[in-house]
Structure formats: C-alpha cells, structure tokens
C-alpha positions as CSV (number, residue, x, y, z in Angstrom):
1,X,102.4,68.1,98.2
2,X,105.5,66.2,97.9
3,X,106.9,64.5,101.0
4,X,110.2,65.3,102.2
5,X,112.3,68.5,102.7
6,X,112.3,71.6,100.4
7,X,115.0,74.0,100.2
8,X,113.6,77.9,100.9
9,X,113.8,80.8,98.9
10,X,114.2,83.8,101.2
11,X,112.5,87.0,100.2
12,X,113.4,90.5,101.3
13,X,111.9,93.9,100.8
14,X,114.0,97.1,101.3
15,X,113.6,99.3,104.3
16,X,113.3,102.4,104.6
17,X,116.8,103.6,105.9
18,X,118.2,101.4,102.9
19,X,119.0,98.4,104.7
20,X,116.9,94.7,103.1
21,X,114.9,93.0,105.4
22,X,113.7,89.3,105.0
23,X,110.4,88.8,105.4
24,X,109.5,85.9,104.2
25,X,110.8,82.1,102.4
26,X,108.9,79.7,100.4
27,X,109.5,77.2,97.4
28,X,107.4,76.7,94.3
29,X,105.8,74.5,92.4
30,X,104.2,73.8,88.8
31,X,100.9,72.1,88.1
32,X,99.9,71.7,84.5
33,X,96.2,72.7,84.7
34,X,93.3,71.9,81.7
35,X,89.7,73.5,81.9
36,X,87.0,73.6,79.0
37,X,86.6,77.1,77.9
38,X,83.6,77.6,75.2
39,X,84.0,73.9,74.1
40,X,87.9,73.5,73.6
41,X,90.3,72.6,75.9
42,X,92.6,74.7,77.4
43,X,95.6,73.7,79.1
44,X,98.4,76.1,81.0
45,X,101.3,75.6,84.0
46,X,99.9,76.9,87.0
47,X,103.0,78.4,89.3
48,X,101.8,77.6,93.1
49,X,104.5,79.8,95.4
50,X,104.2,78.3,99.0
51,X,105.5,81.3,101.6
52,X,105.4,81.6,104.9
53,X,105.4,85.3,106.4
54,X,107.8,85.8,109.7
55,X,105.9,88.5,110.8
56,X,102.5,86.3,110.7
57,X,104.2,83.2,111.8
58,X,105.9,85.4,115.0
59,X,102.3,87.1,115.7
60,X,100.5,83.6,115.7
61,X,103.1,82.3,117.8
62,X,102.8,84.8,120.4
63,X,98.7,84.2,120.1
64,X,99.5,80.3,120.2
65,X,101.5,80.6,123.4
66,X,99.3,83.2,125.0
67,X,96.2,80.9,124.4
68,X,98.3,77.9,125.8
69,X,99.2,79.9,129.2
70,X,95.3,80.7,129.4
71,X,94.2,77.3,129.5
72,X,97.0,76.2,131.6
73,X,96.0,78.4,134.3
74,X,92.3,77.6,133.8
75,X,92.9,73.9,134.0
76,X,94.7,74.6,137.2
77,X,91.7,76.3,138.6
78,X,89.3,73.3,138.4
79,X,90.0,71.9,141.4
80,X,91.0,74.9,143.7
81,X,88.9,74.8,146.7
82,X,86.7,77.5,147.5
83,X,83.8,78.7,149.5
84,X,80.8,77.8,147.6
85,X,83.0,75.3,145.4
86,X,83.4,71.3,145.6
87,X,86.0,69.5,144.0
88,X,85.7,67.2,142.0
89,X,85.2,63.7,142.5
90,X,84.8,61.9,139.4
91,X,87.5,61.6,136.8
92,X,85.4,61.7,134.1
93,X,83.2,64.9,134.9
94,X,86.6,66.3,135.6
95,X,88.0,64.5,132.4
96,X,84.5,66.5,130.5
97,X,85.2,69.6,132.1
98,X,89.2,69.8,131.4
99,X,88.8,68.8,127.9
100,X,86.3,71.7,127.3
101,X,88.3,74.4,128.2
102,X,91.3,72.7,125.9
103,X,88.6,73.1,123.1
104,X,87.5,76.4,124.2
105,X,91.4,77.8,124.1
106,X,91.7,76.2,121.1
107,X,94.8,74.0,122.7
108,X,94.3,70.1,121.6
109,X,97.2,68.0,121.1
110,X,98.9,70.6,122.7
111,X,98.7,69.4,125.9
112,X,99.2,66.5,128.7
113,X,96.8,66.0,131.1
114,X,97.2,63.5,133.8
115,X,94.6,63.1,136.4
116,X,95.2,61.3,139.9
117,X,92.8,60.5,142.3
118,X,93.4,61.2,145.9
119,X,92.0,60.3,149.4
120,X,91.7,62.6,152.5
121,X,92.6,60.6,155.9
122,X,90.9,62.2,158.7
123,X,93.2,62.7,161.4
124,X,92.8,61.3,164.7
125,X,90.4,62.6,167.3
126,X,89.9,62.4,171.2
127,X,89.1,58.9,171.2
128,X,88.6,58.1,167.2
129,X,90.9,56.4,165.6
130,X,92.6,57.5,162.4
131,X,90.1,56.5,159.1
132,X,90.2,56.9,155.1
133,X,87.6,58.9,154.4
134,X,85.7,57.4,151.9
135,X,84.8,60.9,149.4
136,X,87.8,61.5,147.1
137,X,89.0,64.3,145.3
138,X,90.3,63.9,141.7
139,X,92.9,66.7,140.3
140,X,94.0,67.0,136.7
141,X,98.4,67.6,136.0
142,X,98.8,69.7,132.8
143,X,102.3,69.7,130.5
144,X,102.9,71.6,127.8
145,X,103.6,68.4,125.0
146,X,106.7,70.7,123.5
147,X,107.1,68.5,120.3
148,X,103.9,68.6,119.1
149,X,104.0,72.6,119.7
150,X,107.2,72.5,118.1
151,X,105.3,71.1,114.8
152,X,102.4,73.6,115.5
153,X,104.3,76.8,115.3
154,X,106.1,75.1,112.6
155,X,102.5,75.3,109.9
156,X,101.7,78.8,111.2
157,X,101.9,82.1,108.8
158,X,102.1,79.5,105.3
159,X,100.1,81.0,102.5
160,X,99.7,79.6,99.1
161,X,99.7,82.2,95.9
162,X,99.1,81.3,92.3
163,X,99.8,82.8,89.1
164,X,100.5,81.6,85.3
165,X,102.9,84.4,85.1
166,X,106.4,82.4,83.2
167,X,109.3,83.0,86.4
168,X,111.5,85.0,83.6
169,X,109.5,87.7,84.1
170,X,107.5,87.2,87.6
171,X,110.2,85.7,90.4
172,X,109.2,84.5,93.3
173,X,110.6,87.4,95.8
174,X,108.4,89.7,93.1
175,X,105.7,87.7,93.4
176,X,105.1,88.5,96.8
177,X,106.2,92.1,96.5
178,X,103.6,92.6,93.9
179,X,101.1,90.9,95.9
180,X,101.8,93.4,99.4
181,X,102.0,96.4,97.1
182,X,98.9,97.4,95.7
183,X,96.5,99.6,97.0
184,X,93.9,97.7,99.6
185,X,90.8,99.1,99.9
186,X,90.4,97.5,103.3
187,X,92.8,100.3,105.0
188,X,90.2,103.1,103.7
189,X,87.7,101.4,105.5
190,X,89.4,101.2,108.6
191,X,90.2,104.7,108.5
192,X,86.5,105.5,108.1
193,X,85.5,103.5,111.1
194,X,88.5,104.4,113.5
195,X,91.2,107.1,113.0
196,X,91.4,109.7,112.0
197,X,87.7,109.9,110.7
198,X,85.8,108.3,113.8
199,X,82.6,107.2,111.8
200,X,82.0,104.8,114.9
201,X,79.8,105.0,117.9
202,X,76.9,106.4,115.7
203,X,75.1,108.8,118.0
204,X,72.9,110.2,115.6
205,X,68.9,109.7,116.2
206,X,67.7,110.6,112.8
207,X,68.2,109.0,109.7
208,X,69.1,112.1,107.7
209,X,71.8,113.4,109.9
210,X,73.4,109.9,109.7
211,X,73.3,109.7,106.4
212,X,74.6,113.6,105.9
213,X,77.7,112.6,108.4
214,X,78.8,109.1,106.2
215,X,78.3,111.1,103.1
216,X,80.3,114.0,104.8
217,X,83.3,111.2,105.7
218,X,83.2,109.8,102.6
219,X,84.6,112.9,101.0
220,X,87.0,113.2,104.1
221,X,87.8,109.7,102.7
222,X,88.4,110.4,99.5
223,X,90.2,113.5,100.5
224,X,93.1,111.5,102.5
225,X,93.2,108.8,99.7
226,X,93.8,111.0,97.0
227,X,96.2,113.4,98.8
228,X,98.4,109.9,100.1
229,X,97.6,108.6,96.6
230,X,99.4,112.1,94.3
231,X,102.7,112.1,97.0
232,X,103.7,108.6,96.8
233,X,102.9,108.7,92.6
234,X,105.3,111.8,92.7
235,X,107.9,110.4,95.0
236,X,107.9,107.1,92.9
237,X,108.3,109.4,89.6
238,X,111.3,111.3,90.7
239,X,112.8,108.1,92.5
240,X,113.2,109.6,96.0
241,X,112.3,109.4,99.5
242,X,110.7,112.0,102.0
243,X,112.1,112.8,105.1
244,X,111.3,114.6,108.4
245,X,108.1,113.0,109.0
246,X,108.9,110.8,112.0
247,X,109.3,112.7,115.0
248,X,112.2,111.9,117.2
249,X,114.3,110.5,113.7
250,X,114.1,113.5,111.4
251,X,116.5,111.4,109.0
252,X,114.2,108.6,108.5
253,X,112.9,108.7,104.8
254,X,109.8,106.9,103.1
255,X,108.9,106.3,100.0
256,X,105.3,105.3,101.0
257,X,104.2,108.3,103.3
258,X,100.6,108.1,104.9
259,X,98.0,111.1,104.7
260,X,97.9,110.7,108.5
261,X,101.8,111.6,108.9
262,X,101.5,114.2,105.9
263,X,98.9,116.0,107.7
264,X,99.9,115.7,111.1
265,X,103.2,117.7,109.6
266,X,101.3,120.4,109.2
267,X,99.9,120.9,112.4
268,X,102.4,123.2,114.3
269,X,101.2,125.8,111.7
270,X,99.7,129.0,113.7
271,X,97.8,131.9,112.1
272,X,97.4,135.0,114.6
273,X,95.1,137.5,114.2
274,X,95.7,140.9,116.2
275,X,92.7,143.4,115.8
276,X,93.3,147.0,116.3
277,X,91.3,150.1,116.0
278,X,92.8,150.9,112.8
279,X,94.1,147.8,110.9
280,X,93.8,144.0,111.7
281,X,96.9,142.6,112.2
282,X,98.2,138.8,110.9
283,X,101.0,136.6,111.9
284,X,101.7,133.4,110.2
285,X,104.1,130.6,111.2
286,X,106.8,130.1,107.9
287,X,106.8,126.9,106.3
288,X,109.4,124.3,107.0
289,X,111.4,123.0,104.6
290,X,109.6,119.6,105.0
291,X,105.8,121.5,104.8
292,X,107.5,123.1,101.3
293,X,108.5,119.7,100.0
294,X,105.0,118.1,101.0
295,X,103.0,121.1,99.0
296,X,105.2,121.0,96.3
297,X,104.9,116.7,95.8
298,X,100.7,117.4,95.6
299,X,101.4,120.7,93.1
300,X,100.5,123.1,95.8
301,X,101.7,126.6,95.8
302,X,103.2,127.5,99.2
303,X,101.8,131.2,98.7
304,X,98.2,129.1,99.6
305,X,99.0,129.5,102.9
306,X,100.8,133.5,102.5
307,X,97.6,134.5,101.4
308,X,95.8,135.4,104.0
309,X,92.2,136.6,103.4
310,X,90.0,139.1,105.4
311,X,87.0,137.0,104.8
312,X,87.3,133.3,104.3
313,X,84.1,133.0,102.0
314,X,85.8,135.7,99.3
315,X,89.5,134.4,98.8
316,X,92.3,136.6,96.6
C-alpha cells in the first residue's frame, strides 16, 4: 500500500423512512494485473476498493473493549489473597502467568504491566522486636496503553473488494451496494437451524424420522424463501414500499420485507367454527388492508381465505 494519508470516499445506502445513511468510506486503487491464460498473456487493471464498515468497526470495538476489561480484571485477580491461595512471589512466574491471560484475551500491546515487589514487616510482639520478613509478595499494575488502542480500533472493520469492472459503470458506493445486496444463502441456513424452523436440538433416535423431519424443513425452507423471494421481486417491479409490518410504527415502509414479518402479519387471523344441530356455523376475521396488499404482491386471491371448506381434504 502506499504510505501516507488517503482521502475517504463515504458511502451511503438509503433507509427505509427515506432518509441516507453512511455506512461505510474507503479509497481505491488500480493494479495492472498479467496471468497466462492457454499460452498468451493476458493483461487487465484490477480495481482494489479498500472500505471500512462503521457498523463492523463499532461491533469490534465494543468486543475489543469488552475483552480489554476482561483481562484487566483477571490480571487484578492474580494476587488477591484467598483461603487456599498464595501470592505470588516470583516476578517471573507472575510475569508467565500475567502474560497468559493477555494472550488468552487476546489483549497484547494493549496493555502496561508494571510489577513491584513488596515486603511484609511483622509488627512488634511482647518482647520481639519489629523484623522484615524475609517471603515477599510480588503484584502486577495494569494500564490500559490508550495510543496503541487508539491505532487498534483504528485497522478494525477494513475489507478489501476487487473487481475489473471500468468505474464509469461500477462506482465505488455501488460497488459495495452490489456486493450487500444479493441473496446469501447463509441466512437460509440460519433459519433452518434457529428460527423460525428450529431444526436444532435433534431429538430424534432413528435415522428415518431424522431424515423425514430435514427433508420436511427443507420444503418449509424453500417455502419462506420463495414467498420473501416473489414480494420483494414485486415490490421492486412496481417501485414501492410496504408498510404496516412493524408493530408499534405502522408507517415504517420496506422495500426488503422478511417471510418472518410477512407471516407473522397474518397471525391475528381467527376462523370460528360454531356447530349446531342443524347447520355448522363459521366466522372469519376480515382481512386488513395490509394482509390484502401482502396476498395481492405473491398473486394470491383474498377469496383463499373466504372460502371456507367443510372438509379440509375436499376444497371448493
């Protein structure tokens, strides 16, 4: 890299309620790249955009800081007396112990430590004079060396992208819009092992049944993708938002909704069934406006949910 200062390109990303929010700010710069491909050479200018996320950098701050106010207190705790427990009297086993927990909490250079040795008089007794005794006891200071956390927090949340897209047609801020936007097949997964499909703790004893249930959440899977997948291409078509999905802030509108919050708008809905002697009876909440929207974005009828069958396994 070159030394010396370089001048930051902030990027921003709209939010929802309209308003642009900068989340990142980098620089760029060009390598001219050659590689043999099937015998000739091949040479191109490789675009290498250097960003650093706030969001990342603010989370492994917190994580930095956290880790340093863990080790401070464990350092601390070396040569508390206790029952059971001896100080230490050595400065280098303390010197072996203290620098292992820096290691462990992942803190070096991060920190002073200063050790002292110190001697215990033994007071005067009945007839016996005041002595130095002759065991000591060794304890270690810790300060937080501010500067070089300073330059620490500095190199966190820096990520380096590359691409031999020309900048006329692929900026910098849409670089790393186009990066964050695709589909991530990562988030599936995690909805498969947490919420909302719960595929972990496996309970199951035989192999069949635990093979029936992934099988069984894998269409669950596919279900949520797909449904998520159809609103946000229809949103995106007709250029508009939804709204009404976030409770407490029914004016909050997203172009991006989740099958979790699409779903869980759904779930107020009540069918009551009254049985008589003569006739059976149904009573079924109306549709919001919002539930109407929702059907209509995945090319639902809303009459799916009038129709209300006698016997689920024979629909109209």
């Amino acid at each position: 890299m070159d030394s010396g200062e370089q001048s930051l390109v902030a990027v921003h990303r709209e939010k929802e309620e309209g308003e642009r929010e900068r989340m990142a700010a980098g620089y760029e710069r060009r390598e001219v790249l050659t590689a043999e491909v099937d015998g000739p050479a091949v040479t191109w200018c490789e675009r290498r955009l250097v960003l650093r996320s706030l969001q990342q950098a603010q989370a492994a701050e917190a994580a930095l800081r956290s880790r340093l106010a863990e080790a401070q207190r464990a350092l601390a705790a070396l040569y508390k007396r206790g029952r059971g427990k001896r100080g230490f009297t050595e400065v280098e086993s303390l010197r072996q112990a203290a620098e292992a927990l820096v290691e462990q909490h992942r803190a070096q250079g991060l920190l002073r430590l200063r050790y002292e040795v110190r001697e215990r008089p033994v007071r005067r007794y009945r007839g016996r004079p005041a002595t130095v005794r002759q065991e000591r006891e060794v304890r270690v200071t810790v300060v937080g060396d501010e500067e070089a956390l300073e330059k620490a927090v500095g190199r966190l949340g820096w990520r380096v992208y590359a691409t031999n897209a020309p900048a006329e047609r692929l900026s910098l801020e849409r670089a790393v819009l186009a990066y964050r936007g695709p589909y991530v097949i990562d988030r599936s997964m995690g909805r498969l092992k947490g919420r909302p499909l719960s595929l972990t703790p496996m309970v199951l004893q035989r192999d069949d049944r635990a093979s029936g249930l992934i099988r069984l959440l894998g269409i669950g899977l596919r279900v949520l993708t797909l449904l998520e997948f159809v609103v946000r291409c229809n949103l995106a078509a007709a250029g508009v938002k939804l709204a009404g999905l976030y409770a407490g802030n029914p004016r909050r509108a997203t172009a991006q909704p989740t099958a979790e919050r699409l779903l869980e708008a759904f779930q107020e809905i009540t069918l009551t069934v009254i049985q008589e002697p003569s006739q059976t009876r149904r009573h079924f909440t109306s549709l919001s406006e919002v539930q109407q929207r929702i059907l209509a974005l995945l090319d639902f009828s809303p009459h799916i949910y009038a129709r209300l069958c006698v016997d689920s396994a024979k629909p109209p």
